[in-house]
Structures are given as structure tokens and as C-alpha cells.
N, C-alpha and C positions, 0 to 999 in steps of 0.2 A: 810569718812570711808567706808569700802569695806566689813567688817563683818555685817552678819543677827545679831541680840539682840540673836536670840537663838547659836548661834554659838559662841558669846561673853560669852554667861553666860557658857556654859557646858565648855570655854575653862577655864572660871575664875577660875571655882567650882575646876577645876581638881589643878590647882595650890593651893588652898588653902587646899588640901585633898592633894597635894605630888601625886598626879596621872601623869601620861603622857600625856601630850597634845597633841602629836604626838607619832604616833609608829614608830620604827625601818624602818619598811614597807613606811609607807605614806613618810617618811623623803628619801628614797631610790628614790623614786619617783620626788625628787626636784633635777636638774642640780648643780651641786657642794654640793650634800648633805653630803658623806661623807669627800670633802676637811676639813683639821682644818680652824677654821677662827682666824686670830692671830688679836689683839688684842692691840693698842698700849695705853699708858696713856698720857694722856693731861692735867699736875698737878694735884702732891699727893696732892690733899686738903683736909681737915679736911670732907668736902661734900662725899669725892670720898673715902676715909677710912672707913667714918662711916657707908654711905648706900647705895652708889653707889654697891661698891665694894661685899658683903653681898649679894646684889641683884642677880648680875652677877653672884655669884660663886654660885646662889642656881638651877641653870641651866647651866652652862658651859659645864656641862661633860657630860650630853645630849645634848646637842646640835652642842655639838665638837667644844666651843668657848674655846682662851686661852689667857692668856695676856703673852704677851711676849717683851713686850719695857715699859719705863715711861722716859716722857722727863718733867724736870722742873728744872725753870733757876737757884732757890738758891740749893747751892749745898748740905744742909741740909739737905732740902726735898728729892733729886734727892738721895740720899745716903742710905734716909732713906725709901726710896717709893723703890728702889731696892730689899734692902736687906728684906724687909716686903714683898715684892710681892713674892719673890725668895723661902719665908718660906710657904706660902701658894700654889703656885703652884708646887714645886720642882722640878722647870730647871731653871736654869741662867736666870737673865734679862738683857735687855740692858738697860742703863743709858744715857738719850741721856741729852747734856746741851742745848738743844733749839729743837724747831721743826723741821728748818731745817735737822740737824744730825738725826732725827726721821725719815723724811721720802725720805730721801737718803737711807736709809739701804734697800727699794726697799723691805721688807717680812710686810707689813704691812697691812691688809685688811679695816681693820675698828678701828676708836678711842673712847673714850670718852673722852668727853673735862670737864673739871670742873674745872675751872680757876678765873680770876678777873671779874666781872659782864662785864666791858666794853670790855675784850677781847672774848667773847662768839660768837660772830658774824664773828670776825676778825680770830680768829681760825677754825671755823667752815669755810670758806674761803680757808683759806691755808689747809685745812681736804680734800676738794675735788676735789681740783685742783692737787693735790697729788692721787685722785683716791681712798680717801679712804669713807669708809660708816660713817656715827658721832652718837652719841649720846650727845648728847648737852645741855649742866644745860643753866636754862635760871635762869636771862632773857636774850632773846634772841641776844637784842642789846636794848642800851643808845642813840642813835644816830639815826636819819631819812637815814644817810649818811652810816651809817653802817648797817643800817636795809634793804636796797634797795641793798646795795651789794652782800649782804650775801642771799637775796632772788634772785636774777638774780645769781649766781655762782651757788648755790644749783640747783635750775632751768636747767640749762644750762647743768650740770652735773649727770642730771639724778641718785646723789647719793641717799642711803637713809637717811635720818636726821630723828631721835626722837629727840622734844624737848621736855626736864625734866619737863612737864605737867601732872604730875601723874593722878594728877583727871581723865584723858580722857582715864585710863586704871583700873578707877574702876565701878564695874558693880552698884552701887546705884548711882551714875551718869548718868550711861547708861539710867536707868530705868525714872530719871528722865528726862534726855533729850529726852526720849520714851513721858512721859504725857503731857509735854509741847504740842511735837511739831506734839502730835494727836491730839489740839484742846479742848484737857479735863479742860485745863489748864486754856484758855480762855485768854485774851489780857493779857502778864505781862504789870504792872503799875507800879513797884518799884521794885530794888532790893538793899537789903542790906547787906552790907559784910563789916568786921572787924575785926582784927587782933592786940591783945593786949596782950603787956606781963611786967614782971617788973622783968626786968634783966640788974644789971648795967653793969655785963660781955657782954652783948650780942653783939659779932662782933668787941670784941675787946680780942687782943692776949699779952699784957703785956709782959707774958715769954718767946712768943719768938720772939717780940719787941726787945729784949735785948740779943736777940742772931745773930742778923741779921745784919750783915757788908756788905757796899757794895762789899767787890772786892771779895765777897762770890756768888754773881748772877750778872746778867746784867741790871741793874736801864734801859738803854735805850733803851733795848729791852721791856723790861715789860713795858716803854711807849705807844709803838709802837704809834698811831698816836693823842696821848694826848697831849698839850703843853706841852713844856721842862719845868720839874722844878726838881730843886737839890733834891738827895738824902733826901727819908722821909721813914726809915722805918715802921712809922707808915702805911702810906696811900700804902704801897705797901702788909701788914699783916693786917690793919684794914681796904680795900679801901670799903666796905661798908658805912662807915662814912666819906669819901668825895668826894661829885661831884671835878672832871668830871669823877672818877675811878665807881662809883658806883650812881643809886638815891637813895640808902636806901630801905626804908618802899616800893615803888612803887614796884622798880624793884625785890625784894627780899620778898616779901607776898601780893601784890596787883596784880602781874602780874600771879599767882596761880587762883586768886579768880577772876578775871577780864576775866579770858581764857572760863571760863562759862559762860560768861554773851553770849561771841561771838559764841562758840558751840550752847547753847542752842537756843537763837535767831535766828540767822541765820547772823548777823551782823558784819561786819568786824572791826570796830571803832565807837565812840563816834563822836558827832557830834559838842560835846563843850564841855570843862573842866574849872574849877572854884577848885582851890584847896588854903586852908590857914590852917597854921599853925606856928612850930618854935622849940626854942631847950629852951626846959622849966624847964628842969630839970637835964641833962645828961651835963654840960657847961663843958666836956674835949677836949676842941678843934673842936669837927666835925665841919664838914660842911653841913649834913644832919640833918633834923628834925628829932627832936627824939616824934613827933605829929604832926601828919598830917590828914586833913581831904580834901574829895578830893568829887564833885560832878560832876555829867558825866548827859548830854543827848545823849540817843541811841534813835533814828528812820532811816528811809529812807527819803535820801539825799531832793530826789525831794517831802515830804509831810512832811512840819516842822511841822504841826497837827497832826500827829500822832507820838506815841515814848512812852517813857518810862524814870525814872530818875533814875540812878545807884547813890549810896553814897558810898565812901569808909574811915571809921576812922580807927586807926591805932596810938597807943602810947604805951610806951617804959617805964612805971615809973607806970604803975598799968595794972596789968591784969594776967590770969591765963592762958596764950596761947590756948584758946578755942577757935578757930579761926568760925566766925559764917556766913554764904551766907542762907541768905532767902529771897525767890521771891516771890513779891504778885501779887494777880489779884482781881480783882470785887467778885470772890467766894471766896478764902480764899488765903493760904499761902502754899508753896514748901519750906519745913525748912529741910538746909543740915547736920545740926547739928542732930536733933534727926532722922533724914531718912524718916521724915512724911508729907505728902500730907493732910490737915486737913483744915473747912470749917473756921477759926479763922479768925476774921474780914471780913466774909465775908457778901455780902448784906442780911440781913434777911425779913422775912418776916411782920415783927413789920416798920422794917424804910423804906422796898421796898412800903408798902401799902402808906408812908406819900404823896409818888409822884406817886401814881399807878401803880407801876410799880410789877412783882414776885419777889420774894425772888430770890437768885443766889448764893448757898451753894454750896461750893465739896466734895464729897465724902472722908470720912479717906481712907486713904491708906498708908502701911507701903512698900516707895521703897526697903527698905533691905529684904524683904519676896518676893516683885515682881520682884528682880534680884537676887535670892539665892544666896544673902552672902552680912553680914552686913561689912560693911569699918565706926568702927563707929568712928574713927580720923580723923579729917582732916590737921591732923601732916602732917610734910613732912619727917620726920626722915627714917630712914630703916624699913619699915614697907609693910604689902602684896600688898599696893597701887603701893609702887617705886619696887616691883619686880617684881608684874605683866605687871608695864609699862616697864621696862630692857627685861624683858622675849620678850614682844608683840617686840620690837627691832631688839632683835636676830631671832626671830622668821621670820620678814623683811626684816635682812638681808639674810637670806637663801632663801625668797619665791620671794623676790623684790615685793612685795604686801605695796603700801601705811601702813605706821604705825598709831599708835591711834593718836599723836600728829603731823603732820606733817609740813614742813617749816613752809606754809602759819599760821598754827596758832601760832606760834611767830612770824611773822612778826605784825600779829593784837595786841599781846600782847602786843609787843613792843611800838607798835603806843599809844595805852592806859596811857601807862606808860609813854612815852618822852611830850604826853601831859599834863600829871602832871606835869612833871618836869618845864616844859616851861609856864605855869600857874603861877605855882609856885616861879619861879625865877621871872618871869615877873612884877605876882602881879594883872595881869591881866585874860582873858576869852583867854583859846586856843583852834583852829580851826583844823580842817585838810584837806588842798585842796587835793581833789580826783585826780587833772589834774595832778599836780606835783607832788604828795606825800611827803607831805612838811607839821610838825607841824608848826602854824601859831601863831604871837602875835603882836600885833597892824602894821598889815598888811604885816609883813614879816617873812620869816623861821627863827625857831629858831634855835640859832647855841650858841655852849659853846663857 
């Protein structure tokens, strides 16, 4: 990232006060400043209606962004993402029935993709080779095969790519990624994060299951490079709950809370993953865990003596979605849940004298007061997090200035996540060779 902490927070403050981030003036100042930027969609999803969209339009008209296309395969959606976008914006949409027809139409600057988890990478692909800028719901990519492609195209194409990593555009983040990695912090030794909710609905669409015919969209498009299998409109409306369309829990709340671990540290993957779990409660068919529990070692490659052990739990059948990341050290704990820096379990002076050694306390610190402005959710919903990260975007695409989330950190997401997966299916310990870039399980890549 390319922004000073003090030029992150006064840009935050201002979006969360409804100020201007930019003036008329300094925006004049940018080559294509007053061009429109058009805008195309990359499936109306339930993601991209509820806070995608919301996000966008709480800056668009400053910043001279417009949507002006929506391409999605069933024709429901494509009809119904039209006529919805057409009411909001008020000029005609195109309706395209695939991407191709999307970006043939040759007026298209930049997309947002918010599609099936396994096509995020693969679209984000055909986004740039087409010429256009992305914003990109992760996770990033399900695949080592799709994760390497989509980082070489992006790469090569010099476009800009936000990927949907909110955290990395909220400033009680910032501030913590500030104390860490001034040393105050001291060695992290653990981090712990978990994501629990008790929703039998969750990621599954029943109503409109039952509205969903195939010679209504293209089954073998929405494939695209998945093995063939017949017509399910479950897995093409619920593909959260079956690999190969989606990992679940990983890819959809682990890869959020995992993208910290690698900003903050400095680390691009895990060095081994151990994950177990099952489907203990939710028995409607998935094929993903509805409880997952997942263990990660982070160090550097070349000193297996040093590191740290990441946990991530995660179940589907009790919890109050308070989604929790806290980092410890020798002095105390980084808890992203309350925004507090505080000396709790940290070496005291009572148990440091047993081995003579000083006490090694941290000082309280409230990160929401030392980045003026509290983010006290760690939701993902439409909230000042996903707009300030959309805002930081457009903002990119106008400066061509590196965004908060960029490829490279969904590619490490990525890699996190496909090593669960591959644990996970395995049953075993998975690896990740640096030479190949290849998740490992009992000595070869894994592949769905």
C-alpha cells in the first residue's frame, strides 16, 4: 500500500462525515478525470444488490462512475438486475446474456464481478483481457490452477483489481497493522479467529431453487472449467454448499480473516494446514462442512523455529455471527472484536520472577481512538467497511494508484483457503511448494 496512515485516516474520516475526499480541483488534476467511467455488472447477486451496489452509488456521482451494462446467465436475474439497475440509475441498461456479449459492446471501462466463488478468478481473467479494471468478491479463486492464472493475466495487464477484502479499507485495521509492525507488539505467537452462526437458511435459496429451469440460463457455461455434471439447480443457487463450485466456510469467512494474518505479518501463506471437521448438523445434501476447524503454521520458509500458529473454527448450528481475530504475543493480546490493544495474558511480573526473567506487559490501547473511527463490526454486509473499500477502487481507478486489497493479496488468500480444502479432503497435513506454487498432500498437488 502506497497511502501514509495519516492520509488513510483523514481520507476515512471524510467518508464517514459524508465530506469530499477529493475536490473538483485535485480530481481535474487526474488524466481522464472528468471522463464517465461506465460500469458493467458481473452477476446481480444477492452480494452485489445488497452492498456492493449501496457502496457504489454512495460515491458514483462524485466521482463520475455509472453502471451501465449487467450480464448474468439466468435470465431472471439478467431481467431482473436490468430493470432494478435502470430504476436507480435512470438511463437504460444493457442486458447482456454472458460476458462475452458484455464486452463486445466495446463502452465498458471497469466491472464488478460478484458471481459463483469458483468463478471469481476466471472472470476476473476474461475482466482484463477485455481491458477492463475489476472489483472482485473474493475468494479470489478455489483452485492453485485458477489462482496462478488469474495472478499472471492481472499482472501482465497492468489492470487495476480490488479484491472484496474489506478489512484492508478499514482504518482500526490500519492502526493495528500500524502497532504490530512497529515492533510494540512484539513476536505474534497465536492468532485466533472464528466465525459462528446458527442459520439453517444460510446460502441456501429454496424460492428460487424452484424457480430455476435450465433452458432459462446456460448450465454449461456457468461450468466453465468444472467437471460436467447434469443439471442441479441447487449447486448452481446454493454452490456455496458444494465443492468443486464453492469451499464453504474457508472460502466465504476464513479468507476475510486469514487476509490479516498475511497483511499484518508480512507473510504470504501458511506453511502447513491440518483441518477436520463435517456436516453434523445441516444433513441437506451439501457437500461442504457445515464445522470446520482448521490449524495453520506461519513462519519463514528457511527457519522452521520460528512462526507462529494460526486456528481457524467456524460452525453453522450455534453462534451469534460475531465474527472474532485476536492476536497474541508474550505481552498481551490485539482483540479486533473490541478494537483493544491490552496487557491480558501477558507475562507478569509474579510468573516472569519464577524464571528471572521482567514482566512483558502492553500497554491499553484503544485502535478505534488511534485511527479516528471506530469499524465496530466485523460484518461483511453493506456497511462503512465495503464502502470505503468500493470508494478506495474507484478512487484507483481514476489515479491508477495500487488499491487497499490488491491481486497479490487474494492470491495468498487464496492459497490459505485451497490449503484447507486439500487437508481437508485429504485428511491429511497440506504443504505449499514455493518452487511450483502448488497445494501439496502426501506428496503431490492437489487437484479436484
Amino acid at each position: 500500500m502506497h497511502h501514509s496512515r495519516r492520509e488513510f485516516i483523514k481520507r476515512s474520516s471524510a467518508i464517514s462525515m459524508g465530506a469530499l475526499a477529493f475536490s473538483a480541483k485535485s480530481y481535474a488534476n487526474i488524466i481522464g478525470a472528468n471522463d464517465r467511467v461506465r460500469v458493467g455488472v458481473v452477476g446481480f447477486s444477492d452480494r452485489f444488490r445488497s452492498s456492493l451496489l449501496p457502496s457504489f452509488m454512495n460515491h458514483h456521482k462524485e466521482l463520475n462512475f455509472d453502471i451501465v451494462a449487467v450480464s448474468d446467465l439466468w435470465k431472471l436475474r439478467r431481467e431482473e438486475g436490468q430493470a432494478y439497475l435502470k430504476e436507480k440509475f435512470g438511463h437504460d441498461i444493457k442486458a447482456c446474456v454472458n460476458n462475452d456479449e458484455l464486452y463486445k459492446t466495446k463502452d465498458i471501462d471497469a466491472v464488478i464481478i460478484s458471481t459463483a466463488d469458483f468463478q471469481h478468478a476466471l472472470h476476473t481473467i476474461e475482466a482484463v483481457k477485455a481491458g477492463c479494471d475489476t472489483y472482485t468478491e473474493k475468494p479470489f479463486a478455489e483452485t492453485m490452477e485458477d489462482n496462478r492464472a488469474a495472478l499472471k493475466a492481472v499482472k501482465e495487464s497492468k489492470k487495476i483489481v480490488q479484491i472484496g477484502s474489506q478489512r484492508r479499507s478499514g482504518a482500526n485495521y490500519h492502526a493495528a497493522d500500524d502497532f504490530i509492525k512497529s515492533g510494540k507488539f512484539g513476536n505474534i505467537t497465536m492468532v485466533e479467529l472464528s466465525w459462528n452462526v446458527n442459520q439453517p437458511g444460510r446460502w441456501r435459496r429454496p424460492d428460487l431453487v424452484a424457480k430455476l429451469r435450465e433452458q432459462d440460463t446456460d448450465w454449461k457455461r456457468f461450468l466453465m472449467n468444472r467437471p460436467v455434471e447434469a443439471f442441479d439447480p441447487r449447486k448452481y443457487l446454493e454452490f456455496r454448499l458444494f465443492w468443486p463450485y464453492s469451499s464453504g466456510q474457508p472460502g466465504q469467512w476464513m479468507s476475510h480473516q486469514i487476509d490479516t494474518v498475511h497483511w499484518f505479518s508480512g507473510l504470504k501463506h501458511p506453511r502447513s494446514a491440518v483441518a477436520n471437521g463435517g456436516i453434523y448438523q445441516w444433513k441437506d445434501g451439501r457437500r461442504n462442512w457445515d464445522t470446520t476447524t482448521v490449524v495453520f503454521d506461519y513462519g519463514p520458509e528457511n527457519d522452521p523455529t520460528s512462526g507462529f500458529q494460526v486456528t481457524f473454527a467456524s460452525r453453522m448450528h450455534n453462534g451469534d455471527e460475531n465474527p472474532a481475530e485476536i492476536y497474541y504475543s508474550n505481552g498481551g493480546e490485539l482483540n479486533l472484536n473490541t478494537n483493544k490493544v491490552s496487557a491480558r495474558g501477558g507475562l507478569s511480573e509474579k510468573t516472569a520472577n519464577v524464571m528471572g526473567l521482567h514482566a512483558n506487559l502492553l500497554p491499553d490501547l484503544d485502535l478505534s481512538a488511534s485511527a479516528e473511527k471506530v469499524v465496530a463490526s466485523a460484518n461483511t454486509g453493506g456497511d462503512s467497511l465495503t464502502s470505503a473499500h468500493m470508494r478506495n477502487w474507484m478512487e484507483c481507478v481514476r489515479s491508477r494508484k495500487e488499491p487497499n486489497a490488491p491481486v497479490e493479496a487474494g492470491y495468498s488468500h487464496a492459497i490459505a483457503s485451497i490449503m484447507t480444502t486439500a487437508a481437508s479432503h485429504a485428511g491429511t497435513r497440506a504443504t505449499f511448494d514455493e518452487k511450483t506454487q502448488e497445494v501439496m498432500v502426501n506428496g503431490k498437488a492437489f487437484k479436484f
